[in-house]
N, C-alpha and C positions, 0 to 999 in steps of 0.2 A: 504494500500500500504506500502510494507516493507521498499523500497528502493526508492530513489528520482524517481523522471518521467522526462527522458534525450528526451528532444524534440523539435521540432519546436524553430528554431530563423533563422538568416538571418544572410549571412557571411559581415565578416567587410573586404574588401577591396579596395584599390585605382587603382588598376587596372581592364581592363576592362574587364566583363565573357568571350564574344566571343574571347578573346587570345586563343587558345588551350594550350600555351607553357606555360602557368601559371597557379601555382598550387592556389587555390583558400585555405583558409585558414579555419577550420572545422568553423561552427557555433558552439555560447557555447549553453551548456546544460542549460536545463531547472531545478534545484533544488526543486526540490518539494515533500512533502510527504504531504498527504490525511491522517482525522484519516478517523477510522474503521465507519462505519454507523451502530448506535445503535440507538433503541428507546428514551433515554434519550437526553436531549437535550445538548449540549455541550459548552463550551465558547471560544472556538480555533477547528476549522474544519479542520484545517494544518499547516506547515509550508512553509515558498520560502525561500531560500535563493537564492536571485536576484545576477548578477555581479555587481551593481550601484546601486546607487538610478537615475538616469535617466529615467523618468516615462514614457517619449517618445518610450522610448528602452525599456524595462522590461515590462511595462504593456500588450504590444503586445503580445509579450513572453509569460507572462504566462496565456493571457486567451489564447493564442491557446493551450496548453496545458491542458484547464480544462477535468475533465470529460463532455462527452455531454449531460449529467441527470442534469446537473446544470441548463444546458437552453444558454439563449444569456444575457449574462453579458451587465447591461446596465448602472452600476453606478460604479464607481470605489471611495473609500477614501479611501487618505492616508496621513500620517503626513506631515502638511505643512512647519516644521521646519527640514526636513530632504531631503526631496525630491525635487527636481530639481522645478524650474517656469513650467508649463505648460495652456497651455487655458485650459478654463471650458468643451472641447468637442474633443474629437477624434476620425478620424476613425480608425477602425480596422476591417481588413479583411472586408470592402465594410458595416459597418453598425458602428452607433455613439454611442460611450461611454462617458457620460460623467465623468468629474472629479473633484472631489471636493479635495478640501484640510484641515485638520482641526490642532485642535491644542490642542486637547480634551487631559486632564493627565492622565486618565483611560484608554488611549490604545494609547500608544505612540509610540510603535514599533508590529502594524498592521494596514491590510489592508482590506476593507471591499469590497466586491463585493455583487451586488443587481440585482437581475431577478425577474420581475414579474410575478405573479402568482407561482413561484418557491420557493423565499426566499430569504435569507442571506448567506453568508459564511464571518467566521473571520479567517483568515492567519495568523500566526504569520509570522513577515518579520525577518530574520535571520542578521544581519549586514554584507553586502557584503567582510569586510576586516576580518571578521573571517575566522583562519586556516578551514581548513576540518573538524580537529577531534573534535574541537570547536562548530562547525556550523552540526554540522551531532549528537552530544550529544543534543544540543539546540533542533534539530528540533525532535529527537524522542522524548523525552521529551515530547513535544506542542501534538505528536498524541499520547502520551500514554494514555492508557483504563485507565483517572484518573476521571469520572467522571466529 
């Protein structure tokens, strides 16, 4: 995937949808780039650049977003020194995720997602207060054909 994957979230408002007279505010996109699928095995499968670290918020986000060849995401870690409190379980989309937290120094800025019978995937997480042109170098970077 060349270019991030613009999808799935959920609009932020205080008002209510049945108003017609109000304009409802877009959902943000989804940031994400996929590396290439090659025989070899890889150490970054992509990158996110998330809006937050709000795991509540974000992690919905981007498994709706995954491809559907990944399967049903069913474990989520991510740095517990970065990322918002969360319980050890969430739903998403009518089935439990859950979530671990860690604190490991060999992968401090990613995200691990787990499907059984499927596999692994490691995300690099892009820091949400990065410019664009910052966070769009980082993220090609994570999927480049490096081996």
């Amino acid at each position: 995937m060349n270019a991030p994957t613009d999808t799935h979230s959920s609009p932020a408002t205080d008002t209510p949808a049945s108003s017609p007279d109000v304009e409802q505010a877009a959902p943000p996109l989804l940031r994400l780039r996929l590396a290439p699928h090659t025989a070899v095995p890889r150490r970054l499968d992509g990158a996110w650049w998330p809006h937050s670290y709000d795991v509540l918020t974000e992690v919905p986000r981007l498994l709706a977003g995954l491809p559907r060849t990944w399967g049903h995401i069913v474990s989520v870690m991510v740095n517990g020194t970065i990322w918002s409190a969360a319980p050890g379980r969430m739903l998403v989309h009518n089935q439990v995720v859950r979530l671990h937290r860690t604190t490991a120094v060999h992968a401090p800025n990613t995200v691990t997602l787990l499907t059984p019978g499927r596999g692994r995937w490691d995300l690099l997480v892009v820091p949400p207060e990065l410019t664009e042109e910052a966070a769009e170098s980082m993220m090609a970077t994570a999927v480049a054909n490096v081996g």
